[in-house]
MARBALUM-913179 format. One record per residue (C-alpha): x, y, z; residue in one letter. Coordinates in pm, whole numbers, plus 50000, padded with zeros to 5 digits. Layout:
BEGIN
XYZA
...
END
This chain:
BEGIN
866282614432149X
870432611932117X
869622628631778X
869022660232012X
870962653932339X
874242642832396X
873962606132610X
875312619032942X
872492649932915X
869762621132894X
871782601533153X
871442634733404X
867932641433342X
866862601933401X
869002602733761X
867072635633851X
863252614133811X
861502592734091X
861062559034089X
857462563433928X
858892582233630X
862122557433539X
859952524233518X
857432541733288X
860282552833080X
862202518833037X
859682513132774X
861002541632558X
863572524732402X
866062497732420X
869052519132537X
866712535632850X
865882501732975X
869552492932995X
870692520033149X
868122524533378X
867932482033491X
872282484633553X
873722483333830X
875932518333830X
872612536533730X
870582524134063X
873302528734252X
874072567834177X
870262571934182X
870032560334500X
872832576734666X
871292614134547X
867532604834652X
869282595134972X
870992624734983X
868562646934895X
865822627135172X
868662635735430X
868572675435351X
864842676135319X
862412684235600X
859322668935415X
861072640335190X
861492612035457X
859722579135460X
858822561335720X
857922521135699X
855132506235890X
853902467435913X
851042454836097X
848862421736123X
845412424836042X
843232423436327X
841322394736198X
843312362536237X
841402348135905X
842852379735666X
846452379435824X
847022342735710X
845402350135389X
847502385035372X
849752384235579X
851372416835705X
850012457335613X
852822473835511X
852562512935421X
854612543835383X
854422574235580X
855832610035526X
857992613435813X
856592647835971X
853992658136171X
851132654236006X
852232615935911X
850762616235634X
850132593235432X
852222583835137X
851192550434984X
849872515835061X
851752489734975X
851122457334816X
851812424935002X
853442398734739X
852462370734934X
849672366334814X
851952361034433X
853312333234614X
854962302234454X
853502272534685X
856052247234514X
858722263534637X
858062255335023X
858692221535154X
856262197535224X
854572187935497X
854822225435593X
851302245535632X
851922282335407X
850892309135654X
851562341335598X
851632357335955X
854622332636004X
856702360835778X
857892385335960X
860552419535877X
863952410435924X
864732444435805X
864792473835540X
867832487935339X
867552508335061X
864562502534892X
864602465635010X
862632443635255X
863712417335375X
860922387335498X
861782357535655X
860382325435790X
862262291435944X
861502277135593X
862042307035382X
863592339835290X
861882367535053X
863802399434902X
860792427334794X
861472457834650X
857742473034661X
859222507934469X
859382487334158X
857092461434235X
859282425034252X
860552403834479X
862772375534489X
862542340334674X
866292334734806X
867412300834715X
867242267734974X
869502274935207X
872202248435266X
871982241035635X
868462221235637X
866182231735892X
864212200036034X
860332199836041X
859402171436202X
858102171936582X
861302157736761X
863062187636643X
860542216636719X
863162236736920X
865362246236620X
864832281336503X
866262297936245X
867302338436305X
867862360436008X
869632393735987X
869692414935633X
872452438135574X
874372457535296X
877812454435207X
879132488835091X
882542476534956X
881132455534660X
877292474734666X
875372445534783X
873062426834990X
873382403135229X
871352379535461X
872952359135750X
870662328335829X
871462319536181X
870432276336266X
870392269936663X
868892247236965X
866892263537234X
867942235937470X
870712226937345X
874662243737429X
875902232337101X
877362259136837X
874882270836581X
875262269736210X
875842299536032X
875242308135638X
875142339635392X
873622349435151X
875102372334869X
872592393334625X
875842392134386X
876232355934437X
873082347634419X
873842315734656X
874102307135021X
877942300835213X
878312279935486X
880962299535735X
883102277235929X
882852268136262X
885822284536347X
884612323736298X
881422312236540X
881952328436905X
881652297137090X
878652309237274X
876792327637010X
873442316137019X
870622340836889X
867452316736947X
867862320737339X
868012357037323X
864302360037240X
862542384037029X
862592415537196X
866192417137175X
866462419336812X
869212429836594X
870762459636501X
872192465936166X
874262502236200X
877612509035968X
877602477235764X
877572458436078X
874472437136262X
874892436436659X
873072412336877X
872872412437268X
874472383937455X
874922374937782X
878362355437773X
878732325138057X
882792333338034X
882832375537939X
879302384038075X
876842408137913X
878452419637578X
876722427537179X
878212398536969X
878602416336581X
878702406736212X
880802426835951X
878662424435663X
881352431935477X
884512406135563X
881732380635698X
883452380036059X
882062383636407X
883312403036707X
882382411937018X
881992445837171X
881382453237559X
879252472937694X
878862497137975X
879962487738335X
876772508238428X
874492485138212X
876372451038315X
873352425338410X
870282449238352X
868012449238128X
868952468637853X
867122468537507X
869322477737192X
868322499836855X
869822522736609X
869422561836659X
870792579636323X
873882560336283X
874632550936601X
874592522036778X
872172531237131X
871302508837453X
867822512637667X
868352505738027X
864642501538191X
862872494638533X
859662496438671X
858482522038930X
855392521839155X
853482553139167X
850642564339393X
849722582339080X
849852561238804X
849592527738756X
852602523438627X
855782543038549X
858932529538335X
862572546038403X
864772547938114X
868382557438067X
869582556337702X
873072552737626X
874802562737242X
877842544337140X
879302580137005X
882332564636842X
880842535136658X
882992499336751X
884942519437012X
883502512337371X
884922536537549X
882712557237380X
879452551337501X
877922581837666X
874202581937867X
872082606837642X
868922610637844X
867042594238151X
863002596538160X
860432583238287X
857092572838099X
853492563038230X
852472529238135X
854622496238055X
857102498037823X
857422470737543X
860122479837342X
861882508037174X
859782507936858X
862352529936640X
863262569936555X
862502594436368X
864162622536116X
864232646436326X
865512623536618X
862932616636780X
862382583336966X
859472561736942X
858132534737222X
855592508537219X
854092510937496X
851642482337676X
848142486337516X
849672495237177X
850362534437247X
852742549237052X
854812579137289X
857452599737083X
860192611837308X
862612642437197X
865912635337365X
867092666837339X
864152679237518X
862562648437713X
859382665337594X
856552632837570X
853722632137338X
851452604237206X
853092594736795X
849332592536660X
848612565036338X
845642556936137X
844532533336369X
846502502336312X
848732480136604X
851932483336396X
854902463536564X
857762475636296X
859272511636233X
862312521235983X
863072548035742X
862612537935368X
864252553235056X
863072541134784X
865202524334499X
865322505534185X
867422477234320X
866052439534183X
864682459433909X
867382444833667X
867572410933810X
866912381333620X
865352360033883X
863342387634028X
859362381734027X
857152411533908X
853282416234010X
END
């Protein structure tokens, strides 16, 4: 083929293909399968199908997870994961296959019972999901069908009885200075006030790092924040809600990028209420929420929704919209392209709210209880790593 076209001609026309296209032709020759496995070529493909997602109406992806509804199948299976065209129709764009069940059994400890529905999304980043458990950590890359076990981490995580209130927290990230990934593995006490143990992982590295004691806030401790306040990963940085004993409410954050925490406060309107946090576009955004009785409904939830406009500057933050919904709300549940928000509501509803607007109508599925939302771009990152499994 260089016989007829210069190299950077074949190197255009291979960054203009989809996924689909490039794996079938790293089997064309030696010189495709290098280019196409290194690490400059899946970056600059990625950044243009991101860029070209953004500026389409009809080429987003949405991510979806859900547990089976029978108990048996989700610890054989563990979660349903499946892309959606983000418009709406929803359509849908592909299933995708769970590589749990390609597991490697000798790599958990022992003692510990495998279940699957113990795995559940830290988070998605270009082309990447990130799984975790309190014993273990999986990178998958379903565009290109591997995924990678992340190695034991160095701070051990007990699993006998007498410890049973450790927990580990994850958060997955991407650091855009050096092009790679990251996960912070969070060790901490329920009942205990002592400092938690902090570690990262580096894709590049390839190993975990133990940060010192010394970059910890004092009171940073993501196992008593519970579930529903989850992190937030927005501009290279993960956020977490904490209520501070000495500074009261603030988001405690993680640069991805220099591996340092910060703090940021939040609004004197939002100061001791309860506030859920999310992403919306690229922007860091805080749910305050409250009940209402109703003669008319059962149930009515108030929120106000705040937008950090100027991202790490907290003067910033600006209230964006106040509605009410009928029902109980659960939790933000995520946002779409075209900035739309998305709440779980109590029963399993799904109610898509236009900001802009306020306008309320019900986000319909195919039928399953999904509990987690992001936009996906597909890539061909892990498709040149060595230690990557394929299925």
């Amino acid at each position: 083929m260089a016989d007829y076209f210069p190299e950077e001609v074949i190197h255009e026309i291979l960054l203009r293909l989809p996924i689909k296209s490039l794996i079938k032709f790293r089997a064309v020759c030696k010189s495709w399968w290098s280019l196409i496995k290194s690490s400059t070529f899946t970056h600059t493909h990625l950044s243009r199908r991101t860029a070209q997602s953004s500026n389409q109406n009809d080429g987003h992806l949405l991510l979806l997870s859900a547990l089976p509804e029978n108990v048996g199948a989700a610890c054989q299976l563990g979660e349903l994961f499946s892309l959606h065209w983000d418009n709406p129709e929803f359509g849908d764009y592909k299933k995708l296959v769970n590589p749990f069940i390609y597991h490697n059994t000798a790599y958990f400890p022992k003692k510990i019972t495998f279940l699957l529905q113990n795995f559940h999304v830290v988070d998605t980043f270009n082309g990447l999901i990130c799984l975790a458990a309190n014993f273990a950590t999986i990178i998958w890359n379903p565009s290109v069908r591997k995924f990678m076990f992340l190695p034991r981490p160095r701070i051990p995580f007990p699993t006998d009885c007498i410890r049973k209130f450790m927990i580990a927290s994850y958060a997955f990230g991407y650091d855009s200075r050096t092009y790679d990934y990251k996960v912070l593995r969070i060790v901490s006490d329920l009942l205990s006030e002592a400092p938690c143990e902090v570690e990262v992982w580096s894709l590049a590295r390839g190993s975990w790092k133990t940060l010192s004691a010394a970059v910890i806030p004092a009171d940073f401790n993501p196992a008593g924040i519970g579930l529903r306040y989850r992190q937030v990963f927005v501009n290279g940085v993960t956020h977490w809600q904490q209520s501070s004993k000495n500074e009261g409410d603030c988001i405690v954050w993680f640069d991805m990028v220099n591996e340092v925490f910060g703090k940021i406060t939040v609004p004197d309107a939002l100061k001791r209420k309860n506030c859920f946090m999310s992403r919306y576009g690229q922007s860091l955004a805080l749910f305050e929420t409250y009940d209402e009785v109703s003669e008319v409904s059962n149930a009515i939830t108030c929120i106000h929704m705040w937008v950090m406009k100027e991202f790490g500057v907290p003067e910033s933050w600006t209230k964006l919209m106040s509605i009410c919904l009928e029902g109980t709300l659960i939790e933000p549940f995520g946002f779409r392209k075209s900035c739309e928000l998305v709440f779980i509501m109590y029963g399993g509803m799904l109610l898509s709210v236009d900001p802009k607007t306020t306008q309320v109508k019900e986000f319909k599925t195919d039928g399953y209880s999904y509990h987690f939302m992001d936009s996906f771009v597909e890539s061909l990152v892990l498709l040149g790593q060595p230690n990557a499994i394929s299925y």
